[in-house]
OpenMM code with the backbone's topology and positions (N, CA, C; nanometers):
from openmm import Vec3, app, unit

residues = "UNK UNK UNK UNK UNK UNK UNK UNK UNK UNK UNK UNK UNK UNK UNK UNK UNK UNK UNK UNK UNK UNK UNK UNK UNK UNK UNK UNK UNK UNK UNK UNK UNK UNK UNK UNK UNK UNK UNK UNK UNK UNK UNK UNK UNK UNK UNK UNK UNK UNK UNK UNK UNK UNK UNK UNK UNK UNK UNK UNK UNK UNK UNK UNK UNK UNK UNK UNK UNK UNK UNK UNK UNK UNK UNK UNK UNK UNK UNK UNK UNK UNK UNK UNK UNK UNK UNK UNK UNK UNK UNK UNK UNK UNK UNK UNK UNK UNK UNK UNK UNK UNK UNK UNK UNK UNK UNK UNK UNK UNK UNK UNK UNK UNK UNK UNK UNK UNK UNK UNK UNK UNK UNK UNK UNK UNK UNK UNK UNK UNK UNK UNK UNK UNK UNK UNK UNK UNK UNK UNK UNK UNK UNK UNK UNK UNK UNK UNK UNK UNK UNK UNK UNK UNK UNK UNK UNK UNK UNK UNK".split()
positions = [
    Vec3(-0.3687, -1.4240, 0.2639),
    Vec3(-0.3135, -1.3346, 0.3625),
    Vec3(-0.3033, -1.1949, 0.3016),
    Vec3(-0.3361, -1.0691, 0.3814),
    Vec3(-0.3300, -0.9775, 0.3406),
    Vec3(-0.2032, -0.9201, 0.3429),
    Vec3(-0.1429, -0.8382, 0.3508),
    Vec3(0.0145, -0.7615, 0.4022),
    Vec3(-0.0446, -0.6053, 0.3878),
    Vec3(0.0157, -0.5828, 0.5675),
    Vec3(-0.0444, -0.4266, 0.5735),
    Vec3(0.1025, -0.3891, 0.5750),
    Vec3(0.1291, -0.2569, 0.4772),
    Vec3(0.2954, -0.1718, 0.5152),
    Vec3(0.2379, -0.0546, 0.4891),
    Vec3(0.3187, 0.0644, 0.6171),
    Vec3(0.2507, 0.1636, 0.6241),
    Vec3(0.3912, 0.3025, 0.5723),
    Vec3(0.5490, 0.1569, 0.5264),
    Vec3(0.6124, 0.2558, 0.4405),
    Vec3(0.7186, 0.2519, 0.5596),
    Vec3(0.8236, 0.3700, 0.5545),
    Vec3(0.8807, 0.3728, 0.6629),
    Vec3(0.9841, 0.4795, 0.7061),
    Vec3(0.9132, 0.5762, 0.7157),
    Vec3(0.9239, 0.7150, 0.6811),
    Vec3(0.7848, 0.7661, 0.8067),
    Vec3(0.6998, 0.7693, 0.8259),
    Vec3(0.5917, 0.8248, 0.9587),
    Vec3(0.5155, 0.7388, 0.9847),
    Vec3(0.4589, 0.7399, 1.1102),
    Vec3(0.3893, 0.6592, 1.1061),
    Vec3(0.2249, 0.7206, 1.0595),
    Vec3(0.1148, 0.6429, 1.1214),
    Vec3(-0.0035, 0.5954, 0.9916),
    Vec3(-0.1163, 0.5206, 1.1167),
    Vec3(-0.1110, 0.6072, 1.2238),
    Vec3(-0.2785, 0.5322, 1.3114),
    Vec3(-0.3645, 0.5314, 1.2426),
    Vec3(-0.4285, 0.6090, 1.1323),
    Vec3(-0.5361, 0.5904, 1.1150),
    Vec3(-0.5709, 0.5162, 1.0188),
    Vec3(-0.4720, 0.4329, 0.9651),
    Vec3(-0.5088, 0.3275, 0.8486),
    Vec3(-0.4536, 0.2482, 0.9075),
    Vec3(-0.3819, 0.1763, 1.0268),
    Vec3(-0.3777, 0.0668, 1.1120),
    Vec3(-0.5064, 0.0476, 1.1904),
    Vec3(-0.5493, 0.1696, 1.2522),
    Vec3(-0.6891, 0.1575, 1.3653),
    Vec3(-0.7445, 0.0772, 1.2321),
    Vec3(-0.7896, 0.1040, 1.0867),
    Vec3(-0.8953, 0.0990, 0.9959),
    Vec3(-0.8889, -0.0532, 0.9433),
    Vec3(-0.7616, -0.0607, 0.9333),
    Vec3(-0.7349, -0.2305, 0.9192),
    Vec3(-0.7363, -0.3572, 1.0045),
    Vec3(-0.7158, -0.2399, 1.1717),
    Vec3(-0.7532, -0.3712, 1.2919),
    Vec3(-0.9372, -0.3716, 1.2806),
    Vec3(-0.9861, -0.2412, 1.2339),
    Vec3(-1.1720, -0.2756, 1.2232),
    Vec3(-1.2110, -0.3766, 1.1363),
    Vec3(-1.1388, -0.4168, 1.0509),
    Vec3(-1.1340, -0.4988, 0.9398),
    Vec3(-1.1393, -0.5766, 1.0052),
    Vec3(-1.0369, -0.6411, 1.0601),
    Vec3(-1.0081, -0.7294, 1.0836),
    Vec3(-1.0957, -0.7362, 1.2578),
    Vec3(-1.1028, -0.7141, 1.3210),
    Vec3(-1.2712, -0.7304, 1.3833),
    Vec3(-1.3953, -0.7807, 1.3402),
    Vec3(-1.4387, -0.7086, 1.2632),
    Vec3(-1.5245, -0.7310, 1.1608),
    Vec3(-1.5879, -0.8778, 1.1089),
    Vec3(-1.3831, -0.9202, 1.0758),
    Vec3(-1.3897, -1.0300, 0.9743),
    Vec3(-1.2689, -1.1319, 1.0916),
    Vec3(-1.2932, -1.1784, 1.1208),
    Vec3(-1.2073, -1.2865, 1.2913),
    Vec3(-1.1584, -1.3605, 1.2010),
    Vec3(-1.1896, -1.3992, 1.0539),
    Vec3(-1.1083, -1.4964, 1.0027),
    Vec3(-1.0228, -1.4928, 0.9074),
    Vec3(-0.9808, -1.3253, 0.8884),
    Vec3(-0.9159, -1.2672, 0.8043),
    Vec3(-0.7520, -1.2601, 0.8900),
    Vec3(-0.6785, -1.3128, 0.7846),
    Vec3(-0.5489, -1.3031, 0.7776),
    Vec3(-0.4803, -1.1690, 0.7640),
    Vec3(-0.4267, -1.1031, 0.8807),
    Vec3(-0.3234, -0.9826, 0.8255),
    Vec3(-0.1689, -0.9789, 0.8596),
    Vec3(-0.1218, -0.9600, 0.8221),
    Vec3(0.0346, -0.9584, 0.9240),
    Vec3(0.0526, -0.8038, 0.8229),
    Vec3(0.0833, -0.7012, 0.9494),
    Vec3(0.1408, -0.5936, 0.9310),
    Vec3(0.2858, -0.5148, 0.9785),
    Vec3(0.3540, -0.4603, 0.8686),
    Vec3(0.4533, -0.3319, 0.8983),
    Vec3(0.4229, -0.1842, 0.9591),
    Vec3(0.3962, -0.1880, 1.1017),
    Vec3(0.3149, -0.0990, 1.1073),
    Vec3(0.4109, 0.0682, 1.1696),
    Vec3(0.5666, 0.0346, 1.1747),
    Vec3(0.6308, 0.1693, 1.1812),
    Vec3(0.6495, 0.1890, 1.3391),
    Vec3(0.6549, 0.2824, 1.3735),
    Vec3(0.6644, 0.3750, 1.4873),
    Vec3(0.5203, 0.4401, 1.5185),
    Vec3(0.3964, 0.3919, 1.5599),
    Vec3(0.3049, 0.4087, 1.6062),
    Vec3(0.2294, 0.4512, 1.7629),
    Vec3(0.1674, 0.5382, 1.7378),
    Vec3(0.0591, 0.4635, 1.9005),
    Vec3(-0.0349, 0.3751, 1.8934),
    Vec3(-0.1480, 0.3879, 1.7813),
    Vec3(-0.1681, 0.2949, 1.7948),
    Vec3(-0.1252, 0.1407, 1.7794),
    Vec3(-0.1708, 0.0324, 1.8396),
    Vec3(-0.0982, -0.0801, 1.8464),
    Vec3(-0.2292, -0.1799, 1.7972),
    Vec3(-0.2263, -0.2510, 1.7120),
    Vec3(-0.3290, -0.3511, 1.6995),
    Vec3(-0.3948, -0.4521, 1.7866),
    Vec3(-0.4694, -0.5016, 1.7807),
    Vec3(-0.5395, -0.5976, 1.8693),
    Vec3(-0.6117, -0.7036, 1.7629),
    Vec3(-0.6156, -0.6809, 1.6824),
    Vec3(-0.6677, -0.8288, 1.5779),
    Vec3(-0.5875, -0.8764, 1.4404),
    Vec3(-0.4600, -0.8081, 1.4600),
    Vec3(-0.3920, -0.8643, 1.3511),
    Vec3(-0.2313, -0.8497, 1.3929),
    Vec3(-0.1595, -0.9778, 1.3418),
    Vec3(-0.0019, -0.9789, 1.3866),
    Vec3(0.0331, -0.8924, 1.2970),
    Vec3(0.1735, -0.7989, 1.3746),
    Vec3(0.2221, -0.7243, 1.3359),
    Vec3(0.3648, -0.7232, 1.4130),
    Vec3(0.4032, -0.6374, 1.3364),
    Vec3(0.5864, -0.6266, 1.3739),
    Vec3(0.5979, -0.4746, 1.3433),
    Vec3(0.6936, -0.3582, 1.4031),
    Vec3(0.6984, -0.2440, 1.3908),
    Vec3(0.8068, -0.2499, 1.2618),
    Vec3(0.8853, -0.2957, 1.2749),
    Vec3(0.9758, -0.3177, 1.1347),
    Vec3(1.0062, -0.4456, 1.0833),
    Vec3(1.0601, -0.4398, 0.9712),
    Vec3(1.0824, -0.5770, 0.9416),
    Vec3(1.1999, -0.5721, 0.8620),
    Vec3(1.3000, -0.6687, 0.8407),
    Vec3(1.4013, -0.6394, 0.7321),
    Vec3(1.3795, -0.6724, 0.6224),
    Vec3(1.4793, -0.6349, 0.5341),
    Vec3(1.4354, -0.6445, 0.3724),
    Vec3(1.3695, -0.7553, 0.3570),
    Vec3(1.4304, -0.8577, 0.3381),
    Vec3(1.4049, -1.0196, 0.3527),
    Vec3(1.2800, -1.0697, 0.4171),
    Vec3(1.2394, -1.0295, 0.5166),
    Vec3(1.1140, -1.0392, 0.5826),
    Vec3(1.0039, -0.9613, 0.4972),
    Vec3(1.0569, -0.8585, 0.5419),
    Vec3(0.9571, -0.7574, 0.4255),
    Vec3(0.8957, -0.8181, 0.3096),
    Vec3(1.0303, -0.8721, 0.1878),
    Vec3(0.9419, -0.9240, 0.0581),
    Vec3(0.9282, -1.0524, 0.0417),
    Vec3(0.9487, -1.1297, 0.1594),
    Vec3(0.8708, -1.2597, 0.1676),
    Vec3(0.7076, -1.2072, 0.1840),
    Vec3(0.7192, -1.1784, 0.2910),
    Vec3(0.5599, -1.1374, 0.3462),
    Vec3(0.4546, -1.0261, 0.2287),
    Vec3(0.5557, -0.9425, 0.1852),
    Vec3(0.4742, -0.9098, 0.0266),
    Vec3(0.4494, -1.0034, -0.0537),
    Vec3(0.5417, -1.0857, -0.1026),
    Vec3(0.5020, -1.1670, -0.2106),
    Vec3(0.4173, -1.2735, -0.1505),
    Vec3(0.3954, -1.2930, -0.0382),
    Vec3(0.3508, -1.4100, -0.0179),
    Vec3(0.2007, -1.3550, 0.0003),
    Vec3(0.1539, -1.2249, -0.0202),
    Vec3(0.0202, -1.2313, 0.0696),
    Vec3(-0.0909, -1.2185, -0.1114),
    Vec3(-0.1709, -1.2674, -0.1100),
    Vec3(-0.2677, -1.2174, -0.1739),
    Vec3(-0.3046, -1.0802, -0.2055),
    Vec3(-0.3109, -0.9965, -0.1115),
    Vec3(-0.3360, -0.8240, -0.1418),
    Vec3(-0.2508, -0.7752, -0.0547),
    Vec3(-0.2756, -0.6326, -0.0801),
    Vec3(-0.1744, -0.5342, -0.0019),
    Vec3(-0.2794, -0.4226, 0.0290),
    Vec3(-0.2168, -0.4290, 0.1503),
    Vec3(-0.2829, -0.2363, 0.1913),
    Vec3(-0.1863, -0.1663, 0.2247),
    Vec3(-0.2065, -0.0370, 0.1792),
    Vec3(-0.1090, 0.0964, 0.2367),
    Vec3(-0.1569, 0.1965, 0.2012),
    Vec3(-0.0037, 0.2638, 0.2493),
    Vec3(-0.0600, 0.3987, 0.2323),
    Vec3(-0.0415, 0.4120, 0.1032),
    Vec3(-0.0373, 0.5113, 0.0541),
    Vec3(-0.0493, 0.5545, -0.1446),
    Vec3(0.1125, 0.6150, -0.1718),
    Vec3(0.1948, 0.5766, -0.1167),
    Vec3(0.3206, 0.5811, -0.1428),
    Vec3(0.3444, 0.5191, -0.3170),
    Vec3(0.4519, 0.5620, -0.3653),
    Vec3(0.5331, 0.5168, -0.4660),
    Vec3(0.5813, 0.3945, -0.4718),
    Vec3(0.6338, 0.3530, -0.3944),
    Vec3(0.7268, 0.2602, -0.3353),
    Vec3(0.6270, 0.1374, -0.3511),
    Vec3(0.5316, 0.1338, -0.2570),
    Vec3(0.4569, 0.0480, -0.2221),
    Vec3(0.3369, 0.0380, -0.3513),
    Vec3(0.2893, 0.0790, -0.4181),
    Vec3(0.1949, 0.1017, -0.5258),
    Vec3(0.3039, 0.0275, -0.6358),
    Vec3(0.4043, 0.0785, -0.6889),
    Vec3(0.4989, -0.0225, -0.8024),
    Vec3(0.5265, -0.1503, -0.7348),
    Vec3(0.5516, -0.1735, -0.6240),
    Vec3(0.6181, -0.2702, -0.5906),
    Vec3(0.4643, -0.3559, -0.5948),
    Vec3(0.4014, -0.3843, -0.5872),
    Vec3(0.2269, -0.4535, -0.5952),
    Vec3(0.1796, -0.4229, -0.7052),
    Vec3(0.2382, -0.3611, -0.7851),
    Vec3(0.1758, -0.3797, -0.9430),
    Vec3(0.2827, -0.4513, -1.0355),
    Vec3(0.4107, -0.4610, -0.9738),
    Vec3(0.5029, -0.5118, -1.0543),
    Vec3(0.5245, -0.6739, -1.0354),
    Vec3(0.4285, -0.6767, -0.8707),
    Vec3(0.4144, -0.7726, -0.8716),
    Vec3(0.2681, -0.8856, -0.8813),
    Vec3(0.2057, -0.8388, -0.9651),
    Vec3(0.0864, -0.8707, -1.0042),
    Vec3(0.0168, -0.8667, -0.8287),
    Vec3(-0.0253, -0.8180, -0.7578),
    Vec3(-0.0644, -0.7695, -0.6628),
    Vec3(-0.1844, -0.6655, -0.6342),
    Vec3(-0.3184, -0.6803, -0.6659),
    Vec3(-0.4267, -0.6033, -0.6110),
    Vec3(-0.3640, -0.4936, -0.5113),
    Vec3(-0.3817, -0.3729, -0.4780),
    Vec3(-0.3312, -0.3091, -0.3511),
    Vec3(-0.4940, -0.2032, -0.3202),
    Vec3(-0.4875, -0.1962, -0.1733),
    Vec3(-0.5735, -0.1362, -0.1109),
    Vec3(-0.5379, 0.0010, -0.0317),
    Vec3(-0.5248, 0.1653, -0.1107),
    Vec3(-0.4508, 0.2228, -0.0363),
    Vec3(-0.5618, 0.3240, 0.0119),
    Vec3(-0.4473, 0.4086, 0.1711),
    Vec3(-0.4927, 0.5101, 0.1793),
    Vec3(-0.4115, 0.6292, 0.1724),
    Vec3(-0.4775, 0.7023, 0.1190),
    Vec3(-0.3795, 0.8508, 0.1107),
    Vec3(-0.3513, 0.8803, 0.2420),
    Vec3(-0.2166, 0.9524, 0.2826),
    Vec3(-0.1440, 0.9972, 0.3965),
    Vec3(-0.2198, 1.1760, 0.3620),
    Vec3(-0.3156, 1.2526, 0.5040),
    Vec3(-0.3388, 1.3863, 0.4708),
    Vec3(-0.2676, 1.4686, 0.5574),
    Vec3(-0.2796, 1.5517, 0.4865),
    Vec3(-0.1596, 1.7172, 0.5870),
    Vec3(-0.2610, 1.6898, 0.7056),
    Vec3(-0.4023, 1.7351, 0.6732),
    Vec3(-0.4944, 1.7785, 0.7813),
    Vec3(-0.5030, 1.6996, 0.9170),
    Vec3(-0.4835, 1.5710, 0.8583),
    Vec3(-0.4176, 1.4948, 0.9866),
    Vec3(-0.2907, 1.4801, 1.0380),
    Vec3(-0.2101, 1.5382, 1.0141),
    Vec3(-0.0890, 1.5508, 1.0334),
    Vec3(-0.0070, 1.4230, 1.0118),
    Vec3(-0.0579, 1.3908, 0.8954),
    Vec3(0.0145, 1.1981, 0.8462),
    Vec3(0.1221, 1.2499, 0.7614),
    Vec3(0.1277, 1.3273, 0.6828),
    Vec3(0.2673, 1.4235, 0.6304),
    Vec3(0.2330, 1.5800, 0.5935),
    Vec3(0.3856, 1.6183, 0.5059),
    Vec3(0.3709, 1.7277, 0.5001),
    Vec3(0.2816, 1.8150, 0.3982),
    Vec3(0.2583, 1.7539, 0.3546),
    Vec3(0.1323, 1.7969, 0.2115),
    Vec3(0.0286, 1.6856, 0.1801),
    Vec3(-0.0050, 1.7049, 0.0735),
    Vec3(-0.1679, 1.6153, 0.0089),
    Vec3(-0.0932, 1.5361, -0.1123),
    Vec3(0.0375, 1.5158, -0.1560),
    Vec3(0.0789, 1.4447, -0.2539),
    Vec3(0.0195, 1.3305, -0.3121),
    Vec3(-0.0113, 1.2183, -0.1298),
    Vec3(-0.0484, 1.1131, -0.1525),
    Vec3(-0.1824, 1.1199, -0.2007),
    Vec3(-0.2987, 1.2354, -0.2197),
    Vec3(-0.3916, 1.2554, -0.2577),
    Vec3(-0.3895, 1.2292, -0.4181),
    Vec3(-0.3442, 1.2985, -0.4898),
    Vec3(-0.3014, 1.2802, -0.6292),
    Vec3(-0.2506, 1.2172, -0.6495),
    Vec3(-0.1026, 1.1061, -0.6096),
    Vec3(-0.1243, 0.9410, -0.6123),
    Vec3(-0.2083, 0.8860, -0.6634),
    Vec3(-0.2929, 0.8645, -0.5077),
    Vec3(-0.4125, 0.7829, -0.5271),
    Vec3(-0.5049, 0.7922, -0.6312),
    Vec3(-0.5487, 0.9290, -0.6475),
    Vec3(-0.6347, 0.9534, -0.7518),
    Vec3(-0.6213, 0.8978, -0.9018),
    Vec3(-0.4614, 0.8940, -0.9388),
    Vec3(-0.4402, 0.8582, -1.0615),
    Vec3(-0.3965, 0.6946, -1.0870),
    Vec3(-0.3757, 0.6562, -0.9566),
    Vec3(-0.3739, 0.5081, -0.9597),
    Vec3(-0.4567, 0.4356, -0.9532),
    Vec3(-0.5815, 0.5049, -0.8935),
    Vec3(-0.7096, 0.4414, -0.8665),
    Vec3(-0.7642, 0.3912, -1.0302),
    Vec3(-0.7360, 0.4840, -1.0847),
    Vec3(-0.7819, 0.4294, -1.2613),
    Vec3(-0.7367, 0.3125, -1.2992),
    Vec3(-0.6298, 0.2574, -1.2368),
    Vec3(-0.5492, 0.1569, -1.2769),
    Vec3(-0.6328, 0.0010, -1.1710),
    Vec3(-0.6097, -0.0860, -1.2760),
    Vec3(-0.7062, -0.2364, -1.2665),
    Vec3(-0.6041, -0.2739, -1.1508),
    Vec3(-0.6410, -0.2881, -1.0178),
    Vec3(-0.6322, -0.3541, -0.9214),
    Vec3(-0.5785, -0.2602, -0.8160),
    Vec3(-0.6136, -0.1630, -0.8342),
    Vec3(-0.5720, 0.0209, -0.7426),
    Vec3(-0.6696, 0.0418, -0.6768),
    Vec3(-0.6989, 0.0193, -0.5610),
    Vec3(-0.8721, 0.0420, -0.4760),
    Vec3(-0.7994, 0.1923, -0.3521),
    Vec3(-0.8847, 0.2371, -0.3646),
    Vec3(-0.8760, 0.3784, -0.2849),
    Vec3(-0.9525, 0.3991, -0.1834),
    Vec3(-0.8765, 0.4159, -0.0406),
    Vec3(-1.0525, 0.4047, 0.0739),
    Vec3(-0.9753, 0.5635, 0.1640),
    Vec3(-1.0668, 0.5683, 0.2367),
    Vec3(-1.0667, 0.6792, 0.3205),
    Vec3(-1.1250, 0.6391, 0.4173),
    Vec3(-1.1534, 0.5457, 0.4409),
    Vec3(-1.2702, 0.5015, 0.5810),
    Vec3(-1.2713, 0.3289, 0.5752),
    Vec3(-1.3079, 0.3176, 0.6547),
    Vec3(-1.3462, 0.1411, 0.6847),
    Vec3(-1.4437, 0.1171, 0.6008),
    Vec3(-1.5695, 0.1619, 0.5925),
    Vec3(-1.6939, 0.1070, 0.5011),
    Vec3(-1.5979, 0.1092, 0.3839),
    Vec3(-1.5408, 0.1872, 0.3026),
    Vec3(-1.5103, 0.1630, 0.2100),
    Vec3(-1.3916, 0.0965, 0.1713),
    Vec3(-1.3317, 0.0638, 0.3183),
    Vec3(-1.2048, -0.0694, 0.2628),
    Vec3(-1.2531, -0.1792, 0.2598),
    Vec3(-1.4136, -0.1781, 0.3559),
    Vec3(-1.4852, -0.3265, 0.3373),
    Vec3(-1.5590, -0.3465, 0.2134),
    Vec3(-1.6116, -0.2539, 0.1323),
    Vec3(-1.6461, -0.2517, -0.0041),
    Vec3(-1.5105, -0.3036, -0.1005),
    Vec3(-1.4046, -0.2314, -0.0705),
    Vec3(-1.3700, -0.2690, -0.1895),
    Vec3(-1.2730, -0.4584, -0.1539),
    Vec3(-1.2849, -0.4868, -0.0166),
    Vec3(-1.2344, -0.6122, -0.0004),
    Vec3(-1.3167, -0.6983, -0.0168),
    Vec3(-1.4359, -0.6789, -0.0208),
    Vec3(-1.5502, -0.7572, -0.0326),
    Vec3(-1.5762, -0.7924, -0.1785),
    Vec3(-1.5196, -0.7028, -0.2660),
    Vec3(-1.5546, -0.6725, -0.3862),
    Vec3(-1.4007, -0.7664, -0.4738),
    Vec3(-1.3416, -0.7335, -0.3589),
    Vec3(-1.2275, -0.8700, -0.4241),
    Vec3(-1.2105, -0.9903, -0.4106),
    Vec3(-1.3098, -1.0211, -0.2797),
    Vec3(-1.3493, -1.1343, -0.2514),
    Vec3(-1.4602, -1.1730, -0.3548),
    Vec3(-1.5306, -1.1349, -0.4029),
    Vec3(-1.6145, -1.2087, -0.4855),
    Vec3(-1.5534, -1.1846, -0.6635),
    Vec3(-1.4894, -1.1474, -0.6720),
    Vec3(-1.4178, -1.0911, -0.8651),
    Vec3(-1.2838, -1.1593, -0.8449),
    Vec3(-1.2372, -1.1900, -0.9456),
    Vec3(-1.0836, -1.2128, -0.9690),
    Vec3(-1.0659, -1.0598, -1.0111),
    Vec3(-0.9501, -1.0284, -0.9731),
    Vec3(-0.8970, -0.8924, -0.9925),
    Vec3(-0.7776, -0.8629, -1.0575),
    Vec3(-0.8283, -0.8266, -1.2173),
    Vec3(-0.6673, -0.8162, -1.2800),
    Vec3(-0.6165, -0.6805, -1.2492),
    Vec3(-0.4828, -0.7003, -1.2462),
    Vec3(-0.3588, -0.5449, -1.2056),
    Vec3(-0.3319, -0.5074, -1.3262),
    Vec3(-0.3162, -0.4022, -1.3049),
    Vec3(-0.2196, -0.3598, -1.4470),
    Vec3(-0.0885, -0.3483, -1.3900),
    Vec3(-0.0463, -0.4276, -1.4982),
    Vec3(0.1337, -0.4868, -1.4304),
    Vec3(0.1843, -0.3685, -1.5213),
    Vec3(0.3775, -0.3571, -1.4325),
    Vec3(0.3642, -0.2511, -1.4305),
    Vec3(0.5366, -0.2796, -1.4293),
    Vec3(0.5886, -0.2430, -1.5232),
    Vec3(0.7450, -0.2649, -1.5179),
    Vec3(0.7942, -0.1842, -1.4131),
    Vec3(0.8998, -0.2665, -1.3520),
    Vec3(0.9578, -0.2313, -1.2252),
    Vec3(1.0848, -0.1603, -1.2854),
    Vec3(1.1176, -0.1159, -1.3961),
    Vec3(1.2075, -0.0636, -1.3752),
    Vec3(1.1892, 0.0672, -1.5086),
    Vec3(1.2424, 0.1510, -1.5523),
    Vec3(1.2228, 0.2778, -1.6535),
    Vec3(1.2187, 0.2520, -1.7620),
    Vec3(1.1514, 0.2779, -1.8014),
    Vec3(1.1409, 0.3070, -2.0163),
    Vec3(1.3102, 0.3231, -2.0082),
    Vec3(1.3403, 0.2451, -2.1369),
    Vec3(1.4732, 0.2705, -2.2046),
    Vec3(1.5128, 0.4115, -2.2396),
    Vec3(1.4333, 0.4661, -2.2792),
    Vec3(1.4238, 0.5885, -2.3741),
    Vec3(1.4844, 0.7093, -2.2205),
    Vec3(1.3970, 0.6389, -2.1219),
    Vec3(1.3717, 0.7869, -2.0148),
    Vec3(1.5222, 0.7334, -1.9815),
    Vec3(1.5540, 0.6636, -1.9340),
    Vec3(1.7207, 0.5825, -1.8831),
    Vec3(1.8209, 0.6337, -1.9971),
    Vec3(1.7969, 0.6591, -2.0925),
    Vec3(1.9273, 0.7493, -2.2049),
    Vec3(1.9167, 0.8278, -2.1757),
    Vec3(1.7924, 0.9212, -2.1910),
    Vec3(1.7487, 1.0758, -2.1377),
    Vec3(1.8452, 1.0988, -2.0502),
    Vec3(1.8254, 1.0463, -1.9087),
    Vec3(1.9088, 1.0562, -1.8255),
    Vec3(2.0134, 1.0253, -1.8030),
    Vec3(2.0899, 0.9362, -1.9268),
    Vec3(2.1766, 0.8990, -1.8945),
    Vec3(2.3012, 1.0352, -1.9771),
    Vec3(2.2485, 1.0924, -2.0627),
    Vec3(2.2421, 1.1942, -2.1373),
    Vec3(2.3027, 1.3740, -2.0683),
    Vec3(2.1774, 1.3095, -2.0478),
    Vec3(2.2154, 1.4651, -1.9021),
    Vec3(2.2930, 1.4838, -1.7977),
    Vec3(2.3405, 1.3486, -1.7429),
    Vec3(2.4462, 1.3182, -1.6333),
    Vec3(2.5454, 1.3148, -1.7349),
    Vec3(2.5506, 1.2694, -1.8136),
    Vec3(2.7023, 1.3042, -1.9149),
    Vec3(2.7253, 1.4172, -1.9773),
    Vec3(2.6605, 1.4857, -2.0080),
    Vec3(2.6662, 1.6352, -2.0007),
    Vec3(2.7597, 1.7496, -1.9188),
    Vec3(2.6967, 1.6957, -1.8057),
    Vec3(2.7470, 1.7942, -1.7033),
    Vec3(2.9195, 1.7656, -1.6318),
] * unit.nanometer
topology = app.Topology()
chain = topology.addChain("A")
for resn in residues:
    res = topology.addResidue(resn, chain)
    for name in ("N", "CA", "C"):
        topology.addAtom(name, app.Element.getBySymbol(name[0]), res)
């Protein structure tokens, strides 16, 4: 099973439209998605507009891969949990947020073993196709701060 979350903070048509083509495509592909406050609405994969915590990280942990957007949140949480993830950057130009952040995200996560980066359907079907035939190691990824950076800070709040 895949797990689509598109975060939960704006919504994200154009990487839901890209994941219901997927899933067209492929009739026997499993998705259940978080898909927000949208217009578009899917037609080939279950989805729920929100979900609660509990729902939420059942349905993460339980799926084989992840797609999203190139959020923080969602990128640690699928590497911490040994989790392949399939993202797309959120762009200003489309009015998906307020800047290109998620651009440079992506870019620097993409280096990382099980970080696939698409911008389009052909290339979310490349790189799902490409996980369908490879085992795909992650680079796991501690879920929580270097010791060192956690004194740092713990440092500076005692300071003041």
């Amino acid at each position: 099973m895949i797990f689509l979350t598109v975060g939960t903070q704006l919504p994200f048509d154009r990487l839901i439209q890209c994941v219901d083509e997927l899933c067209k495509n492929n009739p026997d592909l499993e998705v259940f998605g978080q898909i927000g406050h949208c217009e578009y609405k899917p037609k080939y994969f279950k989805y729920n507009d929100t979900l609660s915590i509990q729902e939420f990280n059942k349905l993460f942990l339980s799926a084989d891969y992840v797609i999203s957007h190139a959020g923080m949140g969602s990128i640690l949480t699928a590497l911490s949990n040994n989790k392949p993830i399939l993202m797309m950057p959120r762009e200003a130009k489309f009015n998906e947020h307020r800047n290109d952040h998620q651009l440079g995200t992506a870019k620097n996560f993409s280096e990382k073993n099980g970080c696939y980066v698409f911008n389009n359907l052909q290339e979310l079907e490349k790189h799902y196709n490409n996980l369908l035939e490879t085992e795909s190691v992650v680079s796991k990824v501690n879920k929580y701060a270097p010791e060192l950076t956690l004194s740092n800070l713990k440092a500076i709040v005692n300071s003041n």
